[in-house]
C-alpha positions in Angstrom: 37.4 16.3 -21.6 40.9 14.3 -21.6 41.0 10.6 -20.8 42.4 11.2 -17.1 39.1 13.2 -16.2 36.8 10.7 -17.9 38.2 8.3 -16.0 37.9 9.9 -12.7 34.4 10.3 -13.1 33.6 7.2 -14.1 35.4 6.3 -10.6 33.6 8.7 -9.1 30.3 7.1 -10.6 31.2 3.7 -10.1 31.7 4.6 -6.2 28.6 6.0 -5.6 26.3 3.4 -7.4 28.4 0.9 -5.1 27.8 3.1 -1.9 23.9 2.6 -2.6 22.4 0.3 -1.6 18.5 -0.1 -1.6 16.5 -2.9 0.7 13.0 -4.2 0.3 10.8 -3.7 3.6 11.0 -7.9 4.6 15.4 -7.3 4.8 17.7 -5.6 7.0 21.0 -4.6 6.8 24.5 -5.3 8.8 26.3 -3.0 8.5 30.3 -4.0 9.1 32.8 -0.8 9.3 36.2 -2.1 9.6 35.3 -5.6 10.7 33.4 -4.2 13.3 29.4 -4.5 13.7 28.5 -0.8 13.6 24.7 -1.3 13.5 21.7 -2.2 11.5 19.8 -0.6 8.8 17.0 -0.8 6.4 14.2 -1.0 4.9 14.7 1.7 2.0 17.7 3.9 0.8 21.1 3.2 2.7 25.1 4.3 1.9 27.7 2.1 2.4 31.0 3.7 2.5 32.8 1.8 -0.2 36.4 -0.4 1.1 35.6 0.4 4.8 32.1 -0.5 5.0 30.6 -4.0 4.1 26.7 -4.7 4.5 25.2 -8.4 4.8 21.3 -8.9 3.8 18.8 -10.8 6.4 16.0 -11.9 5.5 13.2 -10.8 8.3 9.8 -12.5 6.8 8.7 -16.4 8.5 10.8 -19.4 7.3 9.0 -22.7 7.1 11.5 -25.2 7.8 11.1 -29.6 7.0 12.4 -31.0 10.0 13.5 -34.5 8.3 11.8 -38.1 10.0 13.6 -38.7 12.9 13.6 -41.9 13.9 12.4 -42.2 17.9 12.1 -44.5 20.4 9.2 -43.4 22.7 9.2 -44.3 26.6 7.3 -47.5 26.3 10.1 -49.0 23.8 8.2 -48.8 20.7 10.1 -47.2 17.4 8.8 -44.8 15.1 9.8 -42.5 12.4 8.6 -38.9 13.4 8.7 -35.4 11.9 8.2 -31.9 11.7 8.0 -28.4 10.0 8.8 -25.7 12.2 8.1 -21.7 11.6 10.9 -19.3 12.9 12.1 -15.7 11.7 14.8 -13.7 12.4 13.7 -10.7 15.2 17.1 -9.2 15.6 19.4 -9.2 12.4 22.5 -8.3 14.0 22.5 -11.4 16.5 21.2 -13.6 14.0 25.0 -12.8 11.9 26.8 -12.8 15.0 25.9 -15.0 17.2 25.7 -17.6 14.8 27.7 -18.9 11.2 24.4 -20.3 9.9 21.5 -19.3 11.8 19.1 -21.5 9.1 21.5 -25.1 9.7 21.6 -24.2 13.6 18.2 -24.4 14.0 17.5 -27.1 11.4 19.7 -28.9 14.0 18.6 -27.9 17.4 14.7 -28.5 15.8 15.9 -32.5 15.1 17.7 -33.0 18.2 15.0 -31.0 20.2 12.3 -33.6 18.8 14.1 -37.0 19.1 14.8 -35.9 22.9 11.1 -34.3 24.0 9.6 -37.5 22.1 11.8 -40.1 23.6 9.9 -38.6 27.2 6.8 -39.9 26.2 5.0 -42.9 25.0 3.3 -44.1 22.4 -0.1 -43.0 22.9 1.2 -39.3 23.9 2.9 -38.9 20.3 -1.1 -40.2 18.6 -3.5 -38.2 21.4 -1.8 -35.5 23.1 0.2 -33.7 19.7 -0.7 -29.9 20.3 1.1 -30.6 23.9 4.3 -32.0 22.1 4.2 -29.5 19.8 4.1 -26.3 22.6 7.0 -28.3 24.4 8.8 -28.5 21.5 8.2 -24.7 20.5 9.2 -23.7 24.0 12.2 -25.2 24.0 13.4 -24.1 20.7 12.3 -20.7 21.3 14.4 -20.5 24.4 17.7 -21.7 22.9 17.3 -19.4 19.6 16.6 -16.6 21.4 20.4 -15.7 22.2 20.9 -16.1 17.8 18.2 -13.3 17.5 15.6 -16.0 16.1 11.6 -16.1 17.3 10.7 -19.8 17.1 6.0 -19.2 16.4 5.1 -22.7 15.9 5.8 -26.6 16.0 3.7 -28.9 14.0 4.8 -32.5 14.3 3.3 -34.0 10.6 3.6 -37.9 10.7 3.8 -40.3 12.9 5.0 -43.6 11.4 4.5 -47.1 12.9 5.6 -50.3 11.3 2.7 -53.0 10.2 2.9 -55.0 13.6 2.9 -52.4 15.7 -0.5 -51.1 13.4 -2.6 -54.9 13.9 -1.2 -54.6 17.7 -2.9 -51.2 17.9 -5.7 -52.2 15.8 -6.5 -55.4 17.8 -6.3 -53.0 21.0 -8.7 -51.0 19.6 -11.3 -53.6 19.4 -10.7 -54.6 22.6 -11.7 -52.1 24.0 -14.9 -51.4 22.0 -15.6 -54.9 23.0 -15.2 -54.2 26.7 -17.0 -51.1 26.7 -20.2 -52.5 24.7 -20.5 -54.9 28.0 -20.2 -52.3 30.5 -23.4 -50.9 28.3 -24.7 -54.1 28.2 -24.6 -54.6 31.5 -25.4 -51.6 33.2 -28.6 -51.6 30.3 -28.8 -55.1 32.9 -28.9 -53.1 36.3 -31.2 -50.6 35.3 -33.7 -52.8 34.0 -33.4 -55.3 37.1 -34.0 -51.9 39.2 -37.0 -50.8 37.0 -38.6 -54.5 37.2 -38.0 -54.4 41.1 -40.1 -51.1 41.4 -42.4 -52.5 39.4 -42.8 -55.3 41.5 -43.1 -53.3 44.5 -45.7 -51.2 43.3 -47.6 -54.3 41.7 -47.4 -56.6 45.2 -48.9 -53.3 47.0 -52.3 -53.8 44.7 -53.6 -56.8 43.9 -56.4 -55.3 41.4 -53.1 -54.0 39.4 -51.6 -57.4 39.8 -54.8 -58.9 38.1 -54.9 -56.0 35.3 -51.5 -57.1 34.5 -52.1 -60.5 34.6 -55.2 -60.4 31.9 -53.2 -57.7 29.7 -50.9 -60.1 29.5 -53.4 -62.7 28.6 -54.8 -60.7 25.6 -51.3 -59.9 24.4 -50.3 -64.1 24.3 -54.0 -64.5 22.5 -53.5 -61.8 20.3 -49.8 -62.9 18.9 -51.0 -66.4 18.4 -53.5 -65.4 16.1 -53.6 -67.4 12.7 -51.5 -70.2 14.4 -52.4 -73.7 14.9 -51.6 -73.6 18.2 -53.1 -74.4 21.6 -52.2 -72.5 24.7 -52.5 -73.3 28.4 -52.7 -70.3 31.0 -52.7 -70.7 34.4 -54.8 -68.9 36.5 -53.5 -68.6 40.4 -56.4 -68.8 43.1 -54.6 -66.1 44.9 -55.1 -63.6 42.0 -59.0 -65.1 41.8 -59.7 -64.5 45.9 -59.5 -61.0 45.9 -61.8 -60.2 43.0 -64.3 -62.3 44.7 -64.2 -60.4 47.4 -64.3 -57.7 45.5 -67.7 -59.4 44.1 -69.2 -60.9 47.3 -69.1 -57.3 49.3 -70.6 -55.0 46.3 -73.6 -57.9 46.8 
């Protein structure tokens, strides 16, 4: 075999192992003939023509992206440092290198834009109670602006909410306010319902006067009874009203 044939078929080779190319079942293809987008391929086996044809690799599985702290200053005026870790993936290779020079920077910047301005709409106590709503905003407007760079925006999850120490003991003294004013609307109400209680009681009580005296002796024995081992003298008064009817009582069994 001369050198000149050798040398063609190592060309010939060198070609072919070029034209091949071979992608793993989470990547796609983009397939470039001429400059011009001619479609995408992949997973498996794929030629490339070689010096007409140029492929570019996409990556198709989830990304998990750190959205950095943002710092945010909610509706009510109060400043915090917020952020976030978003989950995206690429649905449609071809847009995603397209549409877009860097699809993972344009949405690491639409994501911190997207959370400074959807925060800034509420206050305070939205950003510490009502987080799953944020984070479906948030998703839904990421989502929506992606979609024209081919990417699927799954999920939001704001992480940390950061308040400086004054804003803390404000919060914290609020806090205890409000378990103070709520263990006197128990308190009180505890108040109305035993007032209502005693009332029916009363009622019932003033409507027999035998079960007015019963009460009065039980609680005789229950004052005699707690004094006992004491050193002490006690002085119960007996009303003549509760005395007249049990003399009746007496007089007409006679």
């Amino acid at each position: 075999m001369t050198p000149l044939i050798s040398i063609f078929v190592f060309a010939v080779v060198a070609l072919l192992a070029s034209a091949i190319k071979i992608l793993n079942e989470y990547e796609r293809g983009v397939i470039f003939t001429l400059g011009r987008y001619t479609g995408t391929k992949g997973p498996g086996l794929i030629l490339v023509i070689p010096f007409l044809q140029k492929m570019m690799k996409v990556d198709m599985r989830v990304i998990v992206m750190d959205v950095p702290t943002q710092d945010v200053i909610s509706r009510d005026n109060v400043s915090v440092k917020v952020n976030a870790v978003v989950y995206f993936r690429v649905v449609d290779a071809g847009k995603a290198t397209l549409q877009v020079e860097q699809y993972y920077a344009a949405t690491s910047q639409l994501a911190q834009t997207t959370l400074r301005s959807v925060l800034g709409q509420h206050e305070l106590d939205d950003m510490l109670t009502e987080r799953d709503k944020l984070n479906q905003d948030i998703q839904a407007i990421l989502d929506r602006h992606t979609d024209a760079w081919g990417i699927k925006v799954s999920n939001v999850e704001i992480k940390h909410v950061d308040l400086d120490e004054s804003m803390i003991r404000a919060i914290a003294r609020q806090a205890e306010a409000e378990r103070s004013r709520r263990a006197k609307v128990i308190h009180a109400e505890g108040e109305q319902q035993a007032a209502e209680k005693l009332t029916e009681a009363a009622k019932a009580l003033a409507l027999e006067p035998q079960a007015m005296q019963l009460r009065y002796l039980q609680t005789l024995l229950d004052v005699t009874t707690g004094s006992s081992g004491q050193n002490s003298t006690i002085i119960f008064p007996l009303p003549m009203d509760l005395i007249k009817p049990l003399m009746a009582k007496l007089n007409s069994d006679e």
